[in-house]
C-alpha positions as CSV (number, residue, x, y, z in Angstrom):
1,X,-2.1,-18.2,20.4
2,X,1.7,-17.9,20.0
3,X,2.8,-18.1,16.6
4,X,0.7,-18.7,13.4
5,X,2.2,-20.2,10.6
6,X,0.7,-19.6,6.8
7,X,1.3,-21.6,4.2
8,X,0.6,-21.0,1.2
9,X,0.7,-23.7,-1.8
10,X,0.1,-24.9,-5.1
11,X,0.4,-28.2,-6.5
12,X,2.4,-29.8,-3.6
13,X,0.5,-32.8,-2.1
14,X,4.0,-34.7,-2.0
15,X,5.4,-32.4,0.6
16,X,2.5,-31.7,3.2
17,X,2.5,-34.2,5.3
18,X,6.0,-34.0,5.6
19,X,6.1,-30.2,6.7
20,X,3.7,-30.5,9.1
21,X,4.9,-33.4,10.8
22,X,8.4,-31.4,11.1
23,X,6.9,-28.3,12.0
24,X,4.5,-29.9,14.9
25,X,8.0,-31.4,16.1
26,X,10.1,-28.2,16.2
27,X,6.9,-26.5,17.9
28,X,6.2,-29.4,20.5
29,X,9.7,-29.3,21.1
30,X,8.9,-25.7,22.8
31,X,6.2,-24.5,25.0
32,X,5.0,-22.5,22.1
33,X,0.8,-22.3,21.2
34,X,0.4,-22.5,17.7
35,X,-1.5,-23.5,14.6
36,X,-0.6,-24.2,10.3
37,X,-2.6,-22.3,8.2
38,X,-2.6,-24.0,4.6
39,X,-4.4,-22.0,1.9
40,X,-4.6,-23.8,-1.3
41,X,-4.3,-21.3,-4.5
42,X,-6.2,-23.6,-7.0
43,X,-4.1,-26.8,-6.8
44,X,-5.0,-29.3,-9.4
45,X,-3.8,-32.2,-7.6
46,X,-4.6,-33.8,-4.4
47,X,-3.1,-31.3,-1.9
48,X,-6.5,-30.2,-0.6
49,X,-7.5,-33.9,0.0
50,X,-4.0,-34.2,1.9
51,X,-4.6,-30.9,3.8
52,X,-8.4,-32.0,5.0
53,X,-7.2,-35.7,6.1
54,X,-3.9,-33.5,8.2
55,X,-6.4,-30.9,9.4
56,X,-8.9,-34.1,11.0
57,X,-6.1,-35.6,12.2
58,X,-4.7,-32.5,14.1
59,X,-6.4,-29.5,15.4
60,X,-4.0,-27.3,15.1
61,X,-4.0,-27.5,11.0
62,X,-6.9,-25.4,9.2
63,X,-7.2,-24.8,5.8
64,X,-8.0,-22.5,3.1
65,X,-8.8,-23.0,-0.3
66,X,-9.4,-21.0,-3.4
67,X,-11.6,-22.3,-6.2
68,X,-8.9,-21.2,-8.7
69,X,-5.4,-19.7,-8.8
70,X,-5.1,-16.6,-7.5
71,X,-1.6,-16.2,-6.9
72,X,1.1,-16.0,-3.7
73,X,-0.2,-12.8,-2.5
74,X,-4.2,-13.7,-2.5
75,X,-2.9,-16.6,-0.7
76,X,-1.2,-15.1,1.5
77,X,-3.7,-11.7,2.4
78,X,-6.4,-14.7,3.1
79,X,-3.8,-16.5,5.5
80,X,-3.3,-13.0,7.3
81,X,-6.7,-12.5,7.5
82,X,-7.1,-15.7,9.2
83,X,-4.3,-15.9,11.5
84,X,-4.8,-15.2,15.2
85,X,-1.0,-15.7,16.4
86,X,0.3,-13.0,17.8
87,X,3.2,-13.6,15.4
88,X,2.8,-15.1,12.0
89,X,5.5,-16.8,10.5
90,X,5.0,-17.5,6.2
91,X,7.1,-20.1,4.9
92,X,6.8,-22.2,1.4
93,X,5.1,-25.9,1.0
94,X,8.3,-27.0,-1.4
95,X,10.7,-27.7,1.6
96,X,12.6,-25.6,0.6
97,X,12.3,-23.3,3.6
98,X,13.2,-25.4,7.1
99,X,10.9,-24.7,10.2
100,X,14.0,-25.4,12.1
101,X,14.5,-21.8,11.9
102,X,10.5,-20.7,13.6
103,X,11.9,-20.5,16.9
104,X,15.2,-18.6,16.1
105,X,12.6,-15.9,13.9
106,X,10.6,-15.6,16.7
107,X,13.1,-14.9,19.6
108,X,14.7,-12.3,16.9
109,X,11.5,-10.5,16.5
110,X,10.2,-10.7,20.4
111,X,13.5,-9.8,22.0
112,X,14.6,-7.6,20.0
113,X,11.3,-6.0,19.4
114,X,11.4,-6.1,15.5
115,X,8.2,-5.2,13.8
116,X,9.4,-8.0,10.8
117,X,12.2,-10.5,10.2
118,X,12.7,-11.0,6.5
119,X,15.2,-14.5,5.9
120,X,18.1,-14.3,3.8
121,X,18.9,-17.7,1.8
122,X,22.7,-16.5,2.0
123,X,24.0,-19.9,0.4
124,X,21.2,-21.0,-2.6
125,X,20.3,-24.4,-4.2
126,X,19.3,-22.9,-7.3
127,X,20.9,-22.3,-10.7
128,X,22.3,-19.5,-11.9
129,X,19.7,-19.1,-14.4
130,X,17.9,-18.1,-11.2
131,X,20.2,-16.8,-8.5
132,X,21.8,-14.2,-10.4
133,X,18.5,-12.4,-11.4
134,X,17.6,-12.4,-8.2
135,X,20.7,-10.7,-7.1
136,X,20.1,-8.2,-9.8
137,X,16.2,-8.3,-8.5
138,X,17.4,-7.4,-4.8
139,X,20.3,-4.9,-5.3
140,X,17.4,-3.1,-7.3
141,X,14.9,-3.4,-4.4
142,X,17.5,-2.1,-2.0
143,X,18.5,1.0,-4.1
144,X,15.2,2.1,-5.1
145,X,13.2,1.5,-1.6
146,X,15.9,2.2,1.0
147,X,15.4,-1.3,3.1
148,X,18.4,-2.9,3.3
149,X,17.7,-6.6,3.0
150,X,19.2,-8.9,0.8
151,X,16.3,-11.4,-0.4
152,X,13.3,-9.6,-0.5
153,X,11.3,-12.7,-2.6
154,X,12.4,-15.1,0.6
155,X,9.4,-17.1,1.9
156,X,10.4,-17.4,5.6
157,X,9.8,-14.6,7.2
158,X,8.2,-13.8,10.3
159,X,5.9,-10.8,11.3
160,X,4.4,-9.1,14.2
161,X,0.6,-9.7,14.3
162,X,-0.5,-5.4,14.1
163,X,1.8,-5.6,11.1
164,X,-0.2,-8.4,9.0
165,X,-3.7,-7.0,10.3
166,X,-2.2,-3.6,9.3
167,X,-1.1,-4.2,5.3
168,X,-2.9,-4.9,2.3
169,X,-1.4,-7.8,0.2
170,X,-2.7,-7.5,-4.0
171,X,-1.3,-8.7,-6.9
172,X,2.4,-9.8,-7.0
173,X,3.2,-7.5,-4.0
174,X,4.2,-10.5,-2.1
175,X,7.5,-9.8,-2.7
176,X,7.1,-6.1,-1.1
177,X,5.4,-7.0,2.0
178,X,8.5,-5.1,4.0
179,X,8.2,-2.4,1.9
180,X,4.3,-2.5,2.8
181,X,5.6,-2.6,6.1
182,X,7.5,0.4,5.8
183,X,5.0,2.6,4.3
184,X,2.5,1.8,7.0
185,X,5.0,2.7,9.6
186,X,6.6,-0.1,10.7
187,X,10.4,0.7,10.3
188,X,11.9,-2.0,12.6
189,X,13.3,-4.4,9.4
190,X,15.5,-6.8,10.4
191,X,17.1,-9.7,8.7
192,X,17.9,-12.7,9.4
193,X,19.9,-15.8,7.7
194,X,18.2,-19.1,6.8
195,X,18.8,-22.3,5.2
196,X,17.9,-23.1,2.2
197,X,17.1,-26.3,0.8
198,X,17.0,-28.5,-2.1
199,X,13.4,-28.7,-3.5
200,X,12.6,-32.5,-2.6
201,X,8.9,-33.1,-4.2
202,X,7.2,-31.5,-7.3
203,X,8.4,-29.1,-10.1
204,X,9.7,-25.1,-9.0
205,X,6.7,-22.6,-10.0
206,X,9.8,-20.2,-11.3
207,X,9.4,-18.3,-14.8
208,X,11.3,-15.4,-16.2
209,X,8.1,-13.8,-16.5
210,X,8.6,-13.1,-12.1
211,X,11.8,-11.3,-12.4
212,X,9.9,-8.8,-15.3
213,X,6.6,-8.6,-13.6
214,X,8.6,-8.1,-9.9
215,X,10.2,-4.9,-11.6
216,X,6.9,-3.7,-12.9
217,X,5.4,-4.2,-9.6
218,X,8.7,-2.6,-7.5
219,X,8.2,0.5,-9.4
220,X,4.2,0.5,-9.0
221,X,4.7,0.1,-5.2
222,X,7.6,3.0,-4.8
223,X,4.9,5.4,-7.1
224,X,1.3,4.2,-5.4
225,X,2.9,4.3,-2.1
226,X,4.6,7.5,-2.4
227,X,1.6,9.2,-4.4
228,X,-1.4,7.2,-4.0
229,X,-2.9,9.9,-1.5
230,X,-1.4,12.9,-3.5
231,X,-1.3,12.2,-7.3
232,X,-0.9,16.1,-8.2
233,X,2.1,16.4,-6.4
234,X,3.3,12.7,-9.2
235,X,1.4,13.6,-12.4
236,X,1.6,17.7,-11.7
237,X,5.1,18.0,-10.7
238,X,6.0,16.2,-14.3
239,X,3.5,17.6,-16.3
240,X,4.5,21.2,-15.4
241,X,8.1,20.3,-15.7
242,X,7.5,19.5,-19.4
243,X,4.7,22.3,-20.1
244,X,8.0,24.5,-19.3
245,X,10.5,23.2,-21.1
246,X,8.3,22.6,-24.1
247,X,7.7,26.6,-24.0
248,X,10.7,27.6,-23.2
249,X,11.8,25.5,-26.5
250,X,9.1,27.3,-28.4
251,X,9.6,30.8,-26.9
252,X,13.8,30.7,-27.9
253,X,12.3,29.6,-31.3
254,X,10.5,32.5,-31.6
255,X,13.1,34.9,-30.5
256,X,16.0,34.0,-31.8
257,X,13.8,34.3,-35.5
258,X,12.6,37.5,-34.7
259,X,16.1,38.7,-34.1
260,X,17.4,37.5,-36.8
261,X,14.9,38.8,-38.9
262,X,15.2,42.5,-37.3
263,X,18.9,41.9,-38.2
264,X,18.2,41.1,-41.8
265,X,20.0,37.7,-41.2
266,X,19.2,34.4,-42.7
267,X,16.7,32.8,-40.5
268,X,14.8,29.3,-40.9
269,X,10.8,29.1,-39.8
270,X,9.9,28.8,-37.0
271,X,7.8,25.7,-38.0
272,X,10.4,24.3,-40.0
273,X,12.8,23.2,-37.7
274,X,12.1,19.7,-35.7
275,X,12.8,21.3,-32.3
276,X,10.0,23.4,-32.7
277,X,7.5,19.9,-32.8
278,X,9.4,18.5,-29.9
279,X,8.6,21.2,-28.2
280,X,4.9,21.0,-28.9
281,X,4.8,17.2,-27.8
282,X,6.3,18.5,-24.8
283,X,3.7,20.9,-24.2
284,X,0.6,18.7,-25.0
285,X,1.9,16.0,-23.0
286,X,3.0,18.3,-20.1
287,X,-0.8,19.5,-20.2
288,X,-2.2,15.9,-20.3
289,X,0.0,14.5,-17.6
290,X,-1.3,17.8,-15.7
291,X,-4.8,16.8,-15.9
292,X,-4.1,13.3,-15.2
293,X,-2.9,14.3,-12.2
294,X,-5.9,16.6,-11.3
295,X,-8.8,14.0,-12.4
296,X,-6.5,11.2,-10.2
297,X,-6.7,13.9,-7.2
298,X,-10.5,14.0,-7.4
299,X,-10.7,10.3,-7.8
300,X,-8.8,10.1,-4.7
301,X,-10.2,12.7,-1.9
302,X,-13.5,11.0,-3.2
303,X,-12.4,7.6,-2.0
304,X,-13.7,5.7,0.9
305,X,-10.5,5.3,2.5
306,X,-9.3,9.2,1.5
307,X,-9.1,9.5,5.9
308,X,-7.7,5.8,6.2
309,X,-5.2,6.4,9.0
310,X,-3.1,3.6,11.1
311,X,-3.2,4.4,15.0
312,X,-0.6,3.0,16.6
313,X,-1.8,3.9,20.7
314,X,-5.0,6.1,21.8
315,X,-5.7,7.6,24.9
């Protein structure tokens, strides 16, 4: 199998049969094997109805469906899980994404040996209500994570098949997947630019909630993917940061009253000045955060996965 083409959706019944009768033309069109995988995240309307009548009609549709909503990145870990292309190509059910641009992904990532192709909707449909937190959204991404794309949250996007088999997709971290990437080792990012179209059917899924959330989850991905095999060096580093400069607060306290006192100078207590109780936060927390760090290090070297390693070739 060629390519593999995952599709996740929610509540879109208007636009199936129209995306798959445009993505079996652009594939018939070249002398490319492949297959739609629909996975259905809880729709309440008829789109599983829609997707069992396309996948009778044509062998090359399957589908998935989830007795509730789940969200994008259940959706889409089940459609990985399930795709046997040797590439996999995700794109959304709102036709918003064209499959016109599933062979141009696909030569990008096989000739030039790219482990991912993220799209970049470079001229948007959208109002500003929407584009310009994303821009804010992205320019964050980029500076925090180091991967240069520009949309990060674009649908289209087209993968190797080790690099799929290879991630784990949870939560709202389908907007991460190259970071994934990244961490697991695959560090040949590239970036492409798509068109983007007018939504044509049904209602856009987009809340201000998934601009607050995505920064929640941006800084839970840098953190976990940085630290989730060594949480001492996270919670230890910090902690014993602040169990020093809470003492060192405490110790000038102490000394610069005892020299004032051998002096015979006016001095305050110790105890009653506020810097003293900042200091003591900082301590107590610096301890806590210390231990945090040392119960998260047991937790993890007793872990099933604690000698989880990717290999790449083997001998």
């Amino acid at each position: 199998m060629d390519i593999s083409i995952v599709v996740p959706l929610f509540n879109e019944e208007e636009s199936l049969p129209e995306l798959t009768a445009w993505i079996a033309r652009v594939m018939q069109e070249r002398p490319y094997s492949f297959e739609i995988i629909f996975v259905d995240d809880g729709s309440q309307d008829g789109s599983w109805s829609v997707i069992s009548s396309l996948a009778a009609a044509h062998g090359y549709v399957h589908g998935i469906r989830f007795r509730r909503n789940y969200g994008k990145s259940a959706a889409l870990f089940c459609g990985f899980e399930a795709a046997t292309g040797d590439v996999v190509i995700t794109m959304d059910a709102d036709l918003q994404d064209s499959p016109d641009e599933i062979p141009a992904l696909y030569r990008k990532l096989t000739e030039e040996n790219y482990d991912l192709i993220s799209g970049w909707k470079k001229k948007r449909y959208d109002p500003l209500s929407k584009t310009v937190p994303s821009k804010l959204f992205n320019a964050t991404a980029r500076l925090v994570t180091g991967i240069r794309l520009h949309d990060f949250n674009c649908g289209l996007k087209a993968y190797k098949k080790n690099v799929v088999k290879s991630i784990e997709v949870y939560g709202e971290m389908h907007r991460y997947i190259p970071v994934l990437a990244a961490q697991a080792g695959f560090h040949r990012i590239g970036e492409q630019v798509v068109e983007h179209r007018a939504r044509k059917y049904g209602t856009t899924k987009f809340g201000l909630s998934r601009f607050i959330n995505g920064f929640l989850d941006l800084m839970s991905v840098v953190v976990v993917g940085k630290f989730g095999k060594k949480p001492m060096h996270f919670f230890g580093v910090v902690g014993t940061l602040m169990f020093l400069a809470g003492g060192a607060i405490a110790l000038w306290l102490i000394i610069a009253k005892l020299m004032a006192q051998s002096q015979g100078d006016e001095f305050r207590a110790v105890t009653d000045q506020p810097l003293f109780y900042l200091a003591l936060v900082a301590l107590i927390i610096g301890v806590q955060l210390f231990l945090s760090g040392f119960i998260a290090e047991l937790v993890s070297r007793s872990g099933d996965d604690r000698n989880h390693y990717l290999i790449d070739e083997q001998f």
